[in-house]
N, C-alpha and C positions, 0 to 999 in steps of 0.2 A: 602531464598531470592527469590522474583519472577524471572523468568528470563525475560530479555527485559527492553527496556526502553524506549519503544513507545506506546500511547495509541491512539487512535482511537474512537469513535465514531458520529452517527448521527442521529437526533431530527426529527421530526415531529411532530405539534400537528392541532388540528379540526380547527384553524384557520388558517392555511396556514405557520404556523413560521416555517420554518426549517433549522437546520444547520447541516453543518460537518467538523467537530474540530479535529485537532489531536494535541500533545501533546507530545513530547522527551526530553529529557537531554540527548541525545546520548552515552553516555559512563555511566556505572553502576552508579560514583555519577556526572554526568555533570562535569561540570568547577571542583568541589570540592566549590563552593562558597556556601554559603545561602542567600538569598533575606532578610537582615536584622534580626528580629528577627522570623520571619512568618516560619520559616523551609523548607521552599518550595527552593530546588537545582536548582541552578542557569543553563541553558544547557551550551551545549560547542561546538554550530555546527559553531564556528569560527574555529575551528582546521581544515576545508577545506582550508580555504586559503593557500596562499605559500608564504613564505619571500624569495624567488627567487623573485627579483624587474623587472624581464624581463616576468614572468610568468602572463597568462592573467587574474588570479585567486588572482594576487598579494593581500599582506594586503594594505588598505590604507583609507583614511577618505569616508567617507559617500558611500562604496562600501560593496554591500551585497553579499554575500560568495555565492556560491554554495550548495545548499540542498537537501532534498527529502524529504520536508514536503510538503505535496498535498493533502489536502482536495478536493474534487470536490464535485459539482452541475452541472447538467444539467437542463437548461431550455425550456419552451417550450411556447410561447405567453408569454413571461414574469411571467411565474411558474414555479416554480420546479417541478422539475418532477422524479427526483433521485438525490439523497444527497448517495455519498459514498465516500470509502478510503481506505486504505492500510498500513499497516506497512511493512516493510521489507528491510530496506536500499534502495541502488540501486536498487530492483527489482523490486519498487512501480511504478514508470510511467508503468512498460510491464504490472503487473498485473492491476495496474486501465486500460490501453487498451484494454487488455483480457477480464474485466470483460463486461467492454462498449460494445465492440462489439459482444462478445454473448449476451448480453438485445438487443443491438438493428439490429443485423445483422440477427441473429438466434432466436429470440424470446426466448430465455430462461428464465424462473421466475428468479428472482434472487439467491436464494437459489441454483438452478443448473449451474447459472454464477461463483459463491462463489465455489462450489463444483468441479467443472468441471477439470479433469488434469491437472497441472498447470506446466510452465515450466520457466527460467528463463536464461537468456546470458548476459555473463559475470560474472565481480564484483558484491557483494553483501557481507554487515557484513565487508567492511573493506578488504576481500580477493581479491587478484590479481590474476584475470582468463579470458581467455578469454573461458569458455566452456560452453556449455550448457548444462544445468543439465534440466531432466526431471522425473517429476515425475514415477512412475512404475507402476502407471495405463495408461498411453499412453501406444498404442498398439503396438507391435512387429512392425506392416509391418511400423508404423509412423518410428518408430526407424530407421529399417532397410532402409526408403529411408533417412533420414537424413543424415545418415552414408555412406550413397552410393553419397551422394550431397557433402563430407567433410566437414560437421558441427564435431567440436567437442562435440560427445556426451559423458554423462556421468552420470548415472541414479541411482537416489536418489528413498528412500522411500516412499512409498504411503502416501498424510497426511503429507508431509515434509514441518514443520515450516520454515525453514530457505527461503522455498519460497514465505513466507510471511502469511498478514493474513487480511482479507478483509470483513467491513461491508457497508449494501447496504439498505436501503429505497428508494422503488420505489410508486409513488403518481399517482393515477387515478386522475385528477381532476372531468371526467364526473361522475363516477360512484361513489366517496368519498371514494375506497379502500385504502390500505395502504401496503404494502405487504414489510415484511422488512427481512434480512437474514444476520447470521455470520458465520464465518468463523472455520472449525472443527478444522484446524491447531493450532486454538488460542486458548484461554481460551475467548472470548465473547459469546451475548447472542444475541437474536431479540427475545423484547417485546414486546408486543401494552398492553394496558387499554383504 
């Protein structure tokens, strides 16, 4: 059985069309329903709400639940200019932030955006935490001033899935490059033809 129940990807083609699609049933079979007789699992990211009727999250008609399904696009003169994403529970907004701002703070290709130590605060997969897990390629002295700041740190494996897993197409318009990158943590790919 694969693990996971998030898919992710995103498109580009020589005409300008691109998207970034992601895809859950959040729990191994979603809801448990099937979409008639199409086999395709119904999801079940209604189970955030709260039947606490004082809670802001409450169930109630034409109220949409709380998620972390985030496709992103960036534009630029009304083009895209990078189509990316993330899997990973709650950890998806830090890592889509992470990844942004290493393209556009640091220049990073995307490939070393994707690649780059990754770390994650809090919750994530449903777990109650407030700690910060870092990957084990961040360096010793980051550690050590984190820990000297009172972050609760707490250091996970090099390559640790659980911190998610992130694909990226970034689009030259002047020059018609395409430069696209996945994530090692995952099982994806970046193709061009």
């Amino acid at each position: 059985m694969p693990d996971g129940d998030t898919v992710h990807f995103c498109v580009a083609d020589a005409n300008g069309l691109v998207v970034s699609n992601i895809q859950s049933i959040y729990h191994d079979f979603g809801s448990c329903f099937v979409g008639g007789d199409t086999g395709i699992l119904m999801q079940n990211r209604g189970s955030f709400f709260s039947l606490d009727t004082n809670h802001p999250n409450r169930l109630e008609p034409k109220k949409k639940t709380f998620h972390t399904i985030i496709p992103a696009m960036l534009m630029k003169d009304n083009k895209p200019v990078l189509a990316y994403g993330t899997m990973g529970g709650e950890g998806q907004p830090q890592t889509q932030a992470a990844i942004l701002t290493r393209i556009l703070d640091f220049n990073f290709n995307v490939q070393q955006a994707i690649e780059a130590p990754r770390w994650l605060m809090g919750r994530t997969w449903g777990m109650a935490t407030r700690d910060l897990f870092l990957e084990s390629r961040i360096s010793d002295e980051i550690v050590r001033e984190l820990k000297l700041r009172s972050h609760p740190t707490k250091m996970v494996a090099q390559w640790e899935s659980t911190l998610g897993h992130a694909q990226v197409i970034r689009i030259n318009h002047e020059s018609g490059f395409y430069e696209g990158g996945a994530d090692p943590r995952g099982d994806g790919a970046a193709m061009g033809f």
